[in-house]
C-alpha positions as CSV (number, residue, x, y, z in Angstrom):
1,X,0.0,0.0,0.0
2,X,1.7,3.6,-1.0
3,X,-0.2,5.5,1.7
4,X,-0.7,3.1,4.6
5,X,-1.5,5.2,7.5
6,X,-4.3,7.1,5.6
7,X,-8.1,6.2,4.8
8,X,-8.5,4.9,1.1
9,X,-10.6,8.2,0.3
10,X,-7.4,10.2,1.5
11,X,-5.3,7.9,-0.8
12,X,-6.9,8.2,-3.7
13,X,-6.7,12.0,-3.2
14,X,-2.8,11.6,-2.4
15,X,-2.2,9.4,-5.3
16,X,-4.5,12.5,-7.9
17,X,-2.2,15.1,-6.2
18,X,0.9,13.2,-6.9
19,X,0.0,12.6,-10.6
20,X,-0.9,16.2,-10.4
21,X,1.9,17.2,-9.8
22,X,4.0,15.4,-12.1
23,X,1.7,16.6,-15.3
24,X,3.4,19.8,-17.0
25,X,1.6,22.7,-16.5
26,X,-0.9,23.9,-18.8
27,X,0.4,26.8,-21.2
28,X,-2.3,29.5,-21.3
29,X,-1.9,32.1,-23.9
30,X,-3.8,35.4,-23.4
31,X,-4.3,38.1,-20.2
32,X,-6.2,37.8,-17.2
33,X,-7.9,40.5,-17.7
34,X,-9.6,39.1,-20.9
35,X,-13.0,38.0,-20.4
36,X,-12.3,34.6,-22.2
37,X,-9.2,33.9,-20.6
38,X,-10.4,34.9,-17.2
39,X,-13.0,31.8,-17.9
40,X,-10.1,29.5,-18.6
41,X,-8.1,31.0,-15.7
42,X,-10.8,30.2,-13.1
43,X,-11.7,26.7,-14.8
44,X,-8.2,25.5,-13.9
45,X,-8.1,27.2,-10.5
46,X,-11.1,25.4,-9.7
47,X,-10.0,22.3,-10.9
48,X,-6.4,23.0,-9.0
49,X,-4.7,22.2,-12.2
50,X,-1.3,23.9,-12.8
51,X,-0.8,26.3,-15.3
52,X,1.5,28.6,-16.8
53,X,0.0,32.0,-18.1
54,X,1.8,33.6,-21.1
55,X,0.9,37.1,-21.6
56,X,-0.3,37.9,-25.1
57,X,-1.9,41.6,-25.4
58,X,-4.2,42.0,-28.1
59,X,-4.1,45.8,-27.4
60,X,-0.8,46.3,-28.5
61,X,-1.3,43.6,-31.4
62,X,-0.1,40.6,-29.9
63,X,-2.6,38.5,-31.8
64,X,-1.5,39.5,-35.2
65,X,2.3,38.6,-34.9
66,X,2.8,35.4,-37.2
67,X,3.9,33.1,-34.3
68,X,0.6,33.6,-32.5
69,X,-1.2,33.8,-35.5
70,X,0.5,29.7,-35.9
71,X,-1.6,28.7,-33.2
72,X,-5.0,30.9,-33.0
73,X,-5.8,31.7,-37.2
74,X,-8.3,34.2,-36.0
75,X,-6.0,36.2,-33.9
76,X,-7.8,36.1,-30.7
77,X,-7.4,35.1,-26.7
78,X,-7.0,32.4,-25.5
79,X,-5.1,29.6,-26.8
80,X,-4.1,26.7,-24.7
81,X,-0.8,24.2,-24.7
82,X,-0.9,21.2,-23.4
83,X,0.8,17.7,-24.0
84,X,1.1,18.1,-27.9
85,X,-2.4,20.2,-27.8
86,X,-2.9,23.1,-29.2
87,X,-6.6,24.8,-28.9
88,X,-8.4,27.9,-28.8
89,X,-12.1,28.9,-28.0
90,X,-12.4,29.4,-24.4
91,X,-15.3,27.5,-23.7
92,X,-14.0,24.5,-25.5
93,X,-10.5,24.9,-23.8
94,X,-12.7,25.1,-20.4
95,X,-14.4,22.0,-20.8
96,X,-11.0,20.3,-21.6
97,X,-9.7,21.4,-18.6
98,X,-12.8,20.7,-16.8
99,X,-12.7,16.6,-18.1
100,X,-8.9,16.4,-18.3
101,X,-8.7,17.1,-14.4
102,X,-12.2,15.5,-13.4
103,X,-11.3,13.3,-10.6
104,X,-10.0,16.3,-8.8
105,X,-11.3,20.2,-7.2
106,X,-14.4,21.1,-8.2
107,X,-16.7,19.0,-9.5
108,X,-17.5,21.5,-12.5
109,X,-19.8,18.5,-14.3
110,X,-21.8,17.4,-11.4
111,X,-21.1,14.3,-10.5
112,X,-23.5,12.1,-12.6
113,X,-24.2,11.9,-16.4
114,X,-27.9,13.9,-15.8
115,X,-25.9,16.7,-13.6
116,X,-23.8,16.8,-16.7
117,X,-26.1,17.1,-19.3
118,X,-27.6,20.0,-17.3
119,X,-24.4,21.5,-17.2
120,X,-23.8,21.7,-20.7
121,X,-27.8,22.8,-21.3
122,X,-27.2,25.5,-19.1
123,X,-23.7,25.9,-20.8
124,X,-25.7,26.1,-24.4
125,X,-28.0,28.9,-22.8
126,X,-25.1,31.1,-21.8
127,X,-23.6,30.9,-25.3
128,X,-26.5,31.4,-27.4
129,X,-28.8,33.4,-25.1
130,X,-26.7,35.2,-22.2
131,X,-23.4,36.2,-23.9
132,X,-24.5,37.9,-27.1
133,X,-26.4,41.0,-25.2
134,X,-23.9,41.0,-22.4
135,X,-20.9,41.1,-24.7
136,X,-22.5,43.7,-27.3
137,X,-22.8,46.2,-23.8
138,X,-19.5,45.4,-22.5
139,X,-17.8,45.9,-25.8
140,X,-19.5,49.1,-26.0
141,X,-19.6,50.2,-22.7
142,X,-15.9,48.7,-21.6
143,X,-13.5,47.6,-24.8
144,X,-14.4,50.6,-26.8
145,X,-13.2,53.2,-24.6
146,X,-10.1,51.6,-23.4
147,X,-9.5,51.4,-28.1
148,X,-10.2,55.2,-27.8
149,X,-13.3,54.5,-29.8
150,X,-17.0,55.9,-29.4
151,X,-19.7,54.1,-27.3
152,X,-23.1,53.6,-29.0
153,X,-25.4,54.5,-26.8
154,X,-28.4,53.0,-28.5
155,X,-26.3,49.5,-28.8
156,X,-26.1,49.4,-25.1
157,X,-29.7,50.1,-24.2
158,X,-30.9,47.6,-27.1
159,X,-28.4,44.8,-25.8
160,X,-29.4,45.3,-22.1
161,X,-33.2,45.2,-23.0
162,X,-32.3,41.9,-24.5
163,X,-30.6,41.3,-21.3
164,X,-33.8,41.7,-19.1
165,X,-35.4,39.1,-21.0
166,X,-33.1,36.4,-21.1
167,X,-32.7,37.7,-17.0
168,X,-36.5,36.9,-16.5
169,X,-36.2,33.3,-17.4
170,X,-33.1,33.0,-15.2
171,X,-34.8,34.8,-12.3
172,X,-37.5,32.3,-12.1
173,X,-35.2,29.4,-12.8
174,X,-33.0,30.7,-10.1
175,X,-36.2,31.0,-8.0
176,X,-36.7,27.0,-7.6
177,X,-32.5,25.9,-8.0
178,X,-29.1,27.2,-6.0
179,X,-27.2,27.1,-9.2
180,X,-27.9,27.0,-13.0
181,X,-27.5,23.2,-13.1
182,X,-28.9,22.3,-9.8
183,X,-27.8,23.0,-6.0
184,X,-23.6,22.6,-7.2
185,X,-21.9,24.8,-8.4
186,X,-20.8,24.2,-12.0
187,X,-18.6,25.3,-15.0
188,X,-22.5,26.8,-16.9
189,X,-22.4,29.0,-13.6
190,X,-18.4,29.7,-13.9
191,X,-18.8,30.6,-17.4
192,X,-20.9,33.5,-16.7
193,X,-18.8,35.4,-14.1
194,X,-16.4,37.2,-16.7
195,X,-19.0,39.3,-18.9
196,X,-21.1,39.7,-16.0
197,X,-18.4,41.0,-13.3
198,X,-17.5,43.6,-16.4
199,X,-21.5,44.7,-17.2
200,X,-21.6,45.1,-13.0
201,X,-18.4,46.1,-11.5
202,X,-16.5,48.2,-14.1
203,X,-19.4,49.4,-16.8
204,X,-21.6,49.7,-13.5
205,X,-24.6,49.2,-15.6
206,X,-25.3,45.9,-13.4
207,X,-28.8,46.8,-12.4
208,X,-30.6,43.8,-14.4
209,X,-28.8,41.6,-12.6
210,X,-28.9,43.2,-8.8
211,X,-32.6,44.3,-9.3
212,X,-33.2,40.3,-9.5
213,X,-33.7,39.0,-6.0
214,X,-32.6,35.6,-7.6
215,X,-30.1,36.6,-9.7
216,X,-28.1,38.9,-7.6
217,X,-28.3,35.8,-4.9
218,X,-26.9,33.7,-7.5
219,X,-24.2,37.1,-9.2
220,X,-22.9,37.3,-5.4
221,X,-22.1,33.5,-4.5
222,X,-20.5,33.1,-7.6
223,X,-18.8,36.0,-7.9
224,X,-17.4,35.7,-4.7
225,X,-15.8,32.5,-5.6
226,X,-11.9,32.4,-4.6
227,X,-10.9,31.6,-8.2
228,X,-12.4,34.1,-9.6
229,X,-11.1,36.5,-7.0
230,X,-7.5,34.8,-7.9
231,X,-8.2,35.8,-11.8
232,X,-9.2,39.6,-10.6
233,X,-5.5,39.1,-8.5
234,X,-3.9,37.8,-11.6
235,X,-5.2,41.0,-14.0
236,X,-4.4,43.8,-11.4
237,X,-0.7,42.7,-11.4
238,X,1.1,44.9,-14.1
């Protein structure tokens, strides 16, 4: 027996942490501050996989330089090393991470096939329904002044009524469940905290989600997460 002064629970966790430990960090390409890489950031936080972050700025045009351009085609944030992998899209790269490192930290899928499929329902909604408003404020509201370009007004009041609506069904959901999948916390809930912690705590146009009894419940719990707060460490750090 490797471990035989501990419980067989606590040596199967031993025996994940040493082969943990011996797996090469994961090579993250992008910036903590990025929405998309913050999701990938707090994905392997959560799953207390090892990583190595390697800043690319897309601001000072990072993305375009041909070597970068070798591994993301479309020039954007993040792109993720690992073992002989190369990917990009964050989501993707976050369920990766979230399977590659399943039998340890967070359990991100739930821990049965119908918590999963849940997960990646709920994962489906924030793609299709959640992100697109969201992003079109936060691009306006956030990315457009820090480009020295002009906000559109009408853009941001159009995307946040679109907002509201897709809000309402979450408020009611939220109404009857602790989390978007169920009472766990799970990568669908993870994968909203970037766009959202931008709409609320830097645009400060965050009233559709703290005017929700619900969702503001929901916003602060997961918000409050310590890998998320790690990410908001990581992109303060100049």
């Amino acid at each position: 027996m490797l471990y035989p002064f501990l419980s067989s629970t606590q040596a199967r966790q031993s025996r994940i942490d040493l082969l943990s430990s011996m797996m090469a960090p994961l090579k993250i390409y992008g910036l903590a501050m990025s929405t998309c890489t913050g999701r990938v950031l707090a994905t392997a936080l959560e799953k207390g996989a090892t990583f190595e972050l390697q800043p690319v700025d897309p601001f000072s045009g990072g993305c375009k330089k041909p070597e970068y351009l070798a591994l993301q085609p479309f020039g954007q944030i993040p792109v993720l090393q690992d073992e002989g992998l190369t990917m990009f899209e964050s989501r993707a790269i976050a369920r990766y991470i979230a399977s590659k490192y399943e039998a340890q930290g967070t359990p991100l899928y739930g821990r049965s096939l119908q918590e999963r499929a849940k997960v990646e329902q709920w994962l489906e909604v924030e793609s299709q329904n959640y992100n697109p408003p969201i992003a079109a404020a936060v691009c306006e509201l956030v990315v457009k002044p820090m480009k020295g370009a002009p906000t559109y007004m009408q853009i941001v009041n159009e995307s946040l009524a679109k907002l509201e609506k897709v809000l309402d069904i979450y408020e009611d959901h939220l109404s009857k469940n602790e989390y978007l999948a169920g009472n766990f916390f799970s990568l669908a809930d993870l994968s909203h905290i970037p766009f959202t912690h931008y709409l609320v705590n830097v645009a400060k146009k965050g009233e559709a989600i703290t005017s929700r009894k619900h969702v503001n419940a929901w916003w602060l719990k997961i918000s409050s997460r310590p890998s998320w707060q790690k990410v908001l460490e990581l992109a303060s750090k100049k």
